[in-house]
MDAnalysis code that builds the backbone (N, CA, C; Angstrom):
import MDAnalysis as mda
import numpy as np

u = mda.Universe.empty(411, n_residues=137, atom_resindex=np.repeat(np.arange(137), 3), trajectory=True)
u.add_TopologyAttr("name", ["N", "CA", "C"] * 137)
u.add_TopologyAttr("resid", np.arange(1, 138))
u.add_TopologyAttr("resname", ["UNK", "UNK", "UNK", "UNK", "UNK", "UNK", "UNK", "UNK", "UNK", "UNK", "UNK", "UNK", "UNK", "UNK", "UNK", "UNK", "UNK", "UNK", "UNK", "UNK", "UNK", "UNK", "UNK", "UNK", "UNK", "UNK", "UNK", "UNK", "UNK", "UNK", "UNK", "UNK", "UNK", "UNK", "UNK", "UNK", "UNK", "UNK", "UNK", "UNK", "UNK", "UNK", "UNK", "UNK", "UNK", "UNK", "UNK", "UNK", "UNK", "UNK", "UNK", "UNK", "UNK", "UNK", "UNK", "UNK", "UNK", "UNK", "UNK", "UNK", "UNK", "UNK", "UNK", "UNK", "UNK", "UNK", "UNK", "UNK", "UNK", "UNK", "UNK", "UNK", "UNK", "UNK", "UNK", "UNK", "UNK", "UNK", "UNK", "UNK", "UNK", "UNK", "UNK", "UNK", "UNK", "UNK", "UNK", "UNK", "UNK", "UNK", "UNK", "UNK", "UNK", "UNK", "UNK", "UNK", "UNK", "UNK", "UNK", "UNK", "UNK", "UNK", "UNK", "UNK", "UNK", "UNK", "UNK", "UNK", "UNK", "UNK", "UNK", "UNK", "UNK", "UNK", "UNK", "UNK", "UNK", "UNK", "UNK", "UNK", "UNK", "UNK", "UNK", "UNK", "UNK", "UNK", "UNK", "UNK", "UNK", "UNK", "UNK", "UNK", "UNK", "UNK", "UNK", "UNK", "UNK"])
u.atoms.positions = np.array([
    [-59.052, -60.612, -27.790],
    [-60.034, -60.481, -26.736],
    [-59.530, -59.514, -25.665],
    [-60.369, -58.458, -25.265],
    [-60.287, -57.605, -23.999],
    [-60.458, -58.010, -22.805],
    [-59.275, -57.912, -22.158],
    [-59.937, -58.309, -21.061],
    [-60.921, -57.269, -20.432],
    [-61.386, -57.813, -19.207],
    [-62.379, -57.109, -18.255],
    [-61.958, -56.673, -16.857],
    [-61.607, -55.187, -16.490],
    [-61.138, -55.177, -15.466],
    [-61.764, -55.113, -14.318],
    [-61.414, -55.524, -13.451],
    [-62.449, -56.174, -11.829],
    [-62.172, -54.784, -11.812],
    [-63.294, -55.009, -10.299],
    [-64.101, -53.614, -9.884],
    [-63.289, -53.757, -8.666],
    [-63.295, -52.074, -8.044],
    [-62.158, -52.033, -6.859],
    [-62.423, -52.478, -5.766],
    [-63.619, -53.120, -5.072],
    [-63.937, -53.735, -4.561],
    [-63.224, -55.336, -4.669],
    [-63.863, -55.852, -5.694],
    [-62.588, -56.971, -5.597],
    [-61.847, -57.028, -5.617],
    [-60.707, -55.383, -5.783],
    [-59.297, -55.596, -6.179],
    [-58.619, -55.699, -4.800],
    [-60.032, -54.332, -3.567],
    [-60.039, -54.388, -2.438],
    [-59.415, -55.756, -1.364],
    [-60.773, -56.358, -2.017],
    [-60.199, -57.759, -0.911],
    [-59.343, -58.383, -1.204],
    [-59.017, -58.353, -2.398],
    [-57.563, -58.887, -2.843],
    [-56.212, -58.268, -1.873],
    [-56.706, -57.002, -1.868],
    [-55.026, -56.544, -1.530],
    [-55.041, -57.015, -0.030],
    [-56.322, -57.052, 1.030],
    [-56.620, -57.353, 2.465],
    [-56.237, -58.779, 2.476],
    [-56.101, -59.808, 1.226],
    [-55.808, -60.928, 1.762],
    [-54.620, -61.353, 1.210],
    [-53.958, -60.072, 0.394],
    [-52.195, -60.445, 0.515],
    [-51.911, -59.526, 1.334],
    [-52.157, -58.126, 2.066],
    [-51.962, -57.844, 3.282],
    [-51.742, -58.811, 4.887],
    [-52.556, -59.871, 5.062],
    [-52.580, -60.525, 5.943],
    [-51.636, -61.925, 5.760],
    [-51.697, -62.140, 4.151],
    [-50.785, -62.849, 4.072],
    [-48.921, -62.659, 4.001],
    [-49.105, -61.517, 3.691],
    [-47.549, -60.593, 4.406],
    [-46.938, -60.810, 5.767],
    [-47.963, -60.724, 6.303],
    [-47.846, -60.550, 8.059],
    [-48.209, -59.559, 8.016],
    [-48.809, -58.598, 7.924],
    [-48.961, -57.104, 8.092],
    [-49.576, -57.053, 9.572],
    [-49.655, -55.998, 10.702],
    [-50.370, -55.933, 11.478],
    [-51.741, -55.100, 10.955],
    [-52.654, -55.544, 12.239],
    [-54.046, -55.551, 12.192],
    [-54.111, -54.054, 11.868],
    [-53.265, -53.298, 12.447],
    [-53.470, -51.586, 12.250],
    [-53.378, -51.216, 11.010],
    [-52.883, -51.801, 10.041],
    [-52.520, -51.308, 8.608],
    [-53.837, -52.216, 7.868],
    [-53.748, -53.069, 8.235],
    [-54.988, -53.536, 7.651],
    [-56.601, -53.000, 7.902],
    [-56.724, -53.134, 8.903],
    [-58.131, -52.431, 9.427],
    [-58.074, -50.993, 8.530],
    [-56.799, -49.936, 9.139],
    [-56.940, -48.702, 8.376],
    [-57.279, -49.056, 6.583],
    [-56.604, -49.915, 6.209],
    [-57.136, -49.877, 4.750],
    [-58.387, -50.188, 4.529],
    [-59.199, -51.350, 4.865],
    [-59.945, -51.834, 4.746],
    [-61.906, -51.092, 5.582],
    [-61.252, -50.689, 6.792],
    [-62.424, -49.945, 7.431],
    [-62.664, -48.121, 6.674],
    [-61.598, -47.439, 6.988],
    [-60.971, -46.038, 6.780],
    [-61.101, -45.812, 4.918],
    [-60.340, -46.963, 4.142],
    [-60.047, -46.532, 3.125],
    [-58.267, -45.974, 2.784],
    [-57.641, -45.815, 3.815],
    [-56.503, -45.311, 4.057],
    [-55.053, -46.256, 3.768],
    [-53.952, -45.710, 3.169],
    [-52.761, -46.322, 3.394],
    [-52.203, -46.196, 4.262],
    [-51.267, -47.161, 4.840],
    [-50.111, -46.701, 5.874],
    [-49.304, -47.348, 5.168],
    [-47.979, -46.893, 5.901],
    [-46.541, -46.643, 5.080],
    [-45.590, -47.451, 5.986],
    [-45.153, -48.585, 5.766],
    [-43.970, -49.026, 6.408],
    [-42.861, -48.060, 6.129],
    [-42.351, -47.933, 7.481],
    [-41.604, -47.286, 7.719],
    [-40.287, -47.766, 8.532],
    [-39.253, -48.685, 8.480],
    [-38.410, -48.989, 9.267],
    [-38.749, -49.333, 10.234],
    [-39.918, -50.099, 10.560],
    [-40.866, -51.085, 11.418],
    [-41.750, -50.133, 12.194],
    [-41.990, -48.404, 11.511],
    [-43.255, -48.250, 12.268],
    [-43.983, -48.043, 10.785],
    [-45.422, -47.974, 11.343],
    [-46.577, -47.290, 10.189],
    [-46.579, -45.684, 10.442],
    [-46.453, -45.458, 9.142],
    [-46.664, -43.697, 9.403],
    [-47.874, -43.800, 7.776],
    [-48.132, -42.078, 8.035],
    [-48.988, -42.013, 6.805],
    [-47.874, -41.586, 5.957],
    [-48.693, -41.570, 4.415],
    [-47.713, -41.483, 3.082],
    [-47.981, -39.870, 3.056],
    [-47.133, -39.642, 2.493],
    [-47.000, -37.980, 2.415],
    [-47.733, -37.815, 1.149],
    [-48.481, -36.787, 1.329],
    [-49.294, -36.096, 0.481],
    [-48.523, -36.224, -0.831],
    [-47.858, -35.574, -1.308],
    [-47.087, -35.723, -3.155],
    [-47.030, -37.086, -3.340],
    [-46.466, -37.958, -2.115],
    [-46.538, -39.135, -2.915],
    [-47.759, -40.248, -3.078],
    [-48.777, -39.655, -2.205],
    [-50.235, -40.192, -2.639],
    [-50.802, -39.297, -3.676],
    [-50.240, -38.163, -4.275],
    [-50.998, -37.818, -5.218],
    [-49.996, -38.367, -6.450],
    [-48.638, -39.060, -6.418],
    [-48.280, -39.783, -7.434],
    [-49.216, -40.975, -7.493],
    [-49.379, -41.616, -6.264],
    [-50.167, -43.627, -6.163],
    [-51.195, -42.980, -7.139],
    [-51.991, -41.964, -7.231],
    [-53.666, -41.852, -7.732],
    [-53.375, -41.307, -9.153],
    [-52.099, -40.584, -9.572],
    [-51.929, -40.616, -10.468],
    [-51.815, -41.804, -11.355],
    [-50.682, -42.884, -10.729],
    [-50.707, -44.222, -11.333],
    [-51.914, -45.291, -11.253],
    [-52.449, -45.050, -10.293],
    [-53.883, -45.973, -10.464],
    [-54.782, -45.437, -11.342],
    [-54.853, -44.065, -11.707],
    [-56.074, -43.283, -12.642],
    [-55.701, -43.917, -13.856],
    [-54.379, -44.069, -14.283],
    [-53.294, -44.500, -15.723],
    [-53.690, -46.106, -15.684],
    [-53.444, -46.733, -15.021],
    [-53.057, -48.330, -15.161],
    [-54.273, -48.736, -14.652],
    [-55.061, -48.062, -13.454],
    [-56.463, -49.004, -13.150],
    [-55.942, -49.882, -11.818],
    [-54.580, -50.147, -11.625],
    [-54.570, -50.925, -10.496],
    [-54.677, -50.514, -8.956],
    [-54.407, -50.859, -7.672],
    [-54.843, -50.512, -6.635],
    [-53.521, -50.716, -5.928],
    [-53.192, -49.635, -5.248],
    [-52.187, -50.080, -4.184],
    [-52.653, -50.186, -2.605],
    [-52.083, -51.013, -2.207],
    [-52.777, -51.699, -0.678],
    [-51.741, -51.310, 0.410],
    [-50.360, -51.429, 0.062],
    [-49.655, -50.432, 1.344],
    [-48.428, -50.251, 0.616],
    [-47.653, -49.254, 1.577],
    [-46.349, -48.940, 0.627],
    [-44.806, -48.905, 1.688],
    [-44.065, -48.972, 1.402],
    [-42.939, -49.266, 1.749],
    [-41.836, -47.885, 1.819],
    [-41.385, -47.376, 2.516],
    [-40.246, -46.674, 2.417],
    [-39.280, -47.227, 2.559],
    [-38.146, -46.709, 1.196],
    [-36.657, -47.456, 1.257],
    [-35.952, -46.079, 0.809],
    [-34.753, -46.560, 1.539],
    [-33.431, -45.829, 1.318],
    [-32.386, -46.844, 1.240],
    [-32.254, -47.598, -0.368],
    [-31.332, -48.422, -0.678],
    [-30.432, -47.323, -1.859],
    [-28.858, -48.284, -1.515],
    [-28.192, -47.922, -2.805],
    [-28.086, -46.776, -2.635],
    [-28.491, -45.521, -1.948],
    [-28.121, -44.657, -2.120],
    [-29.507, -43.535, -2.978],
    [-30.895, -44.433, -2.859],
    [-31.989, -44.125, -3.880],
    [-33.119, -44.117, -2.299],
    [-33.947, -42.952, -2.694],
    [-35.349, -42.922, -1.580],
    [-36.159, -43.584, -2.521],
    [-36.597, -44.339, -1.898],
    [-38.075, -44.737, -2.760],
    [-39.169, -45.031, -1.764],
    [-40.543, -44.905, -2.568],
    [-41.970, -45.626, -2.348],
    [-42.237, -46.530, -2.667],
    [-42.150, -47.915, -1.838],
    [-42.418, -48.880, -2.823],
    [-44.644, -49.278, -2.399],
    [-44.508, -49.256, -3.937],
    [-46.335, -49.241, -3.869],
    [-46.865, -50.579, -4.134],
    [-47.090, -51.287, -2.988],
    [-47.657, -52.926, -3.503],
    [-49.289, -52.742, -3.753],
    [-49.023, -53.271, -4.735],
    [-50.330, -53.352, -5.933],
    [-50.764, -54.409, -6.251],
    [-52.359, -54.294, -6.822],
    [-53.490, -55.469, -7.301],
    [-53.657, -55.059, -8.787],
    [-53.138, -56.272, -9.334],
    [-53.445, -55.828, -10.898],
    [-54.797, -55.718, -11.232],
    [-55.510, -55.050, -12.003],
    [-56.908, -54.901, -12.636],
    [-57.378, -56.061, -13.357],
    [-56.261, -56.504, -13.667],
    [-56.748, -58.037, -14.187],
    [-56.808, -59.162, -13.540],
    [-57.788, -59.782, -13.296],
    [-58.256, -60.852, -12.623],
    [-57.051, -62.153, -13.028],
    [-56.896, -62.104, -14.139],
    [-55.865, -63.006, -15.059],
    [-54.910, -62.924, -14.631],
    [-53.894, -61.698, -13.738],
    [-52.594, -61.180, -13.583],
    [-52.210, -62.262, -12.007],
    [-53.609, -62.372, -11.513],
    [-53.712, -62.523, -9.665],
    [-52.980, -63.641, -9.403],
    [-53.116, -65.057, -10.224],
    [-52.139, -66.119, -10.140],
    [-50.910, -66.517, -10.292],
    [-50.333, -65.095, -11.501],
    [-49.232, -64.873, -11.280],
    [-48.685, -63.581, -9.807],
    [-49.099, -63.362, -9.561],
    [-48.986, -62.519, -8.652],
    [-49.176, -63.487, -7.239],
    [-49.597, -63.759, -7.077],
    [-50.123, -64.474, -5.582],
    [-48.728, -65.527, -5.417],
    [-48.345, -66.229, -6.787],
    [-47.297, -67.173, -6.454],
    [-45.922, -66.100, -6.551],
    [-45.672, -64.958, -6.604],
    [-44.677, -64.536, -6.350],
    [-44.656, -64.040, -4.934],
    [-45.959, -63.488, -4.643],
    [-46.315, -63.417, -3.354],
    [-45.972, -64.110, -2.272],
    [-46.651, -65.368, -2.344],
    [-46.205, -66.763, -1.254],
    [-44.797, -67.049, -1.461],
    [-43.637, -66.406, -2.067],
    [-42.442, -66.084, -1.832],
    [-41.451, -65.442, -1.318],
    [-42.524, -63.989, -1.029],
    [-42.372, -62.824, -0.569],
    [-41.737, -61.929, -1.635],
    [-42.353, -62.071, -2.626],
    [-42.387, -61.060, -4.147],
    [-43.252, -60.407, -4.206],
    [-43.885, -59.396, -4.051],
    [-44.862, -58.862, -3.979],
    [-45.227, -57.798, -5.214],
    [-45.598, -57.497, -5.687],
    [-45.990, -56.466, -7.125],
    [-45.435, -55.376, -6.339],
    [-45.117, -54.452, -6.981],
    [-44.819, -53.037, -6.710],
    [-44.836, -51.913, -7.980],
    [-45.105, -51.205, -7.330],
    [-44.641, -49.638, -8.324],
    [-43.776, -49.190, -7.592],
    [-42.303, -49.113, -7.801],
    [-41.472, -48.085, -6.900],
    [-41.282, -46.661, -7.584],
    [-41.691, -45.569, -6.574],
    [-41.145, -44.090, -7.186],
    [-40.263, -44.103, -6.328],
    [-39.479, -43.872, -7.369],
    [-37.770, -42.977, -7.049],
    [-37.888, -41.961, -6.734],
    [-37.551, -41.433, -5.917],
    [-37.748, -40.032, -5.185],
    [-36.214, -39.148, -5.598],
    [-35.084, -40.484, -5.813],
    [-33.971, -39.304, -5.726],
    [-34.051, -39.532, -7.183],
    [-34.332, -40.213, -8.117],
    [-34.472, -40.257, -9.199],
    [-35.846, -40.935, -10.149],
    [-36.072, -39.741, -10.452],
    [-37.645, -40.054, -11.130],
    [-37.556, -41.020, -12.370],
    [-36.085, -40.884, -12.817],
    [-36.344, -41.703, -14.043],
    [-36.437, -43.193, -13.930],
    [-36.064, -43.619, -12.733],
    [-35.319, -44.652, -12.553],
    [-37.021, -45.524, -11.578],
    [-37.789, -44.554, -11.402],
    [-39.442, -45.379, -11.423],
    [-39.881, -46.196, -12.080],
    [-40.361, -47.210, -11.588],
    [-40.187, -48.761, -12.484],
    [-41.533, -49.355, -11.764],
    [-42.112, -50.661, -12.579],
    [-43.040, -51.966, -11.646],
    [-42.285, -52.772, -11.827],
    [-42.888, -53.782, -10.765],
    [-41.911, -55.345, -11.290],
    [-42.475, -55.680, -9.733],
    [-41.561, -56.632, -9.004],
    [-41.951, -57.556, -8.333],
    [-40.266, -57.326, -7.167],
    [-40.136, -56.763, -5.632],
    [-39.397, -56.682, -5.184],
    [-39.862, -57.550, -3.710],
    [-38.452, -57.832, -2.917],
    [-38.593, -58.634, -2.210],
    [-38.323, -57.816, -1.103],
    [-39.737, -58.322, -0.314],
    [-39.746, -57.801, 1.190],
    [-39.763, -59.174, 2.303],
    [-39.613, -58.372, 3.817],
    [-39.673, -59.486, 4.876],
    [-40.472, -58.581, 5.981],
    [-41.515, -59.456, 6.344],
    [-41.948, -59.106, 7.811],
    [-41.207, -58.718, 8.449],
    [-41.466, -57.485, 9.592],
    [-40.785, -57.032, 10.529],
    [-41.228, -56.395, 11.456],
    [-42.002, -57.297, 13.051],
    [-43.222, -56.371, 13.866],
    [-44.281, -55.838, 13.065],
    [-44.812, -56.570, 12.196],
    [-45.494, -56.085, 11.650],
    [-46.121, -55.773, 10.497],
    [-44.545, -54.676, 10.539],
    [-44.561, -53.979, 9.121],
    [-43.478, -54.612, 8.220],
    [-42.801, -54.300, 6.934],
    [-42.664, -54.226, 5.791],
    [-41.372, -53.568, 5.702],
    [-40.545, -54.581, 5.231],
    [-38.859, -54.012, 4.878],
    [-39.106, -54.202, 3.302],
    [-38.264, -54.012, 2.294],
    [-37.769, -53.816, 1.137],
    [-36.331, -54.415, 1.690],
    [-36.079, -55.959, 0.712],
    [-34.933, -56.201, 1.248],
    [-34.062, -56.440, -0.034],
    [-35.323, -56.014, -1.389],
    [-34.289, -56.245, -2.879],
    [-35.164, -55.866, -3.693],
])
């Protein structure tokens, strides 16, 4: 059986109500949700995502179908990355996702910036911070 993938609208309010359940502030949220727009944690400010690397997010959402709702800048280890928290297309995926969530696991796509190969999904751990969004593993 195939599944059926939700429409971006629902994937929409999905990501606005693990956005709020993050802690995110109202500014990153509203911008997504009113605007259409990402903002980028940034070492506790919001900045916008740089052009190449929103034309990677639309590359990976055109491929996989899923939605990213905000993204993370890290400089761990010695690696730049984007980390891209995402709504799976599958309605089926959301319960596993939501309980990694209410942990502070959140889905991600990270691009490696200092190393492309090393771009991965999976589930990394962030913490509120004013706001915004650390990458703390």
């Amino acid at each position: 059986m195939i599944e059926q993938i939700e429409n971006r609208e629902s994937m929409k309010h999905e990501g606005i109500k693990r956005m709020q359940q993050l802690g995110l502030a109202a500014e990153a949220i509203d911008e997504f949700n009113i605007k259409g727009n990402l903002l980028m944690s940034d070492y506790g400010q919001f900045k916008e995502v740089p052009e190449d690397v929103k034309r990677m997010i639309d590359e990976w959402e055109g491929r996989y179908f899923n939605l990213v709702y905000h993204v993370i800048h890290s400089k761990l280890c010695g690696f730049e990355t984007y980390e891209c928290l995402s709504v799976s297309c599958y309605k089926s995926d959301w319960i596993y996702e939501n309980k990694r969530l209410s942990e502070n696991w959140p889905m991600s796509h990270s691009i490696n910036i200092t190393n492309p190969d090393f771009t991965e999904s999976g589930t990394i751990f962030v913490k509120e911070y004013n706001g915004t969004l650390l990458r703390m593993g």
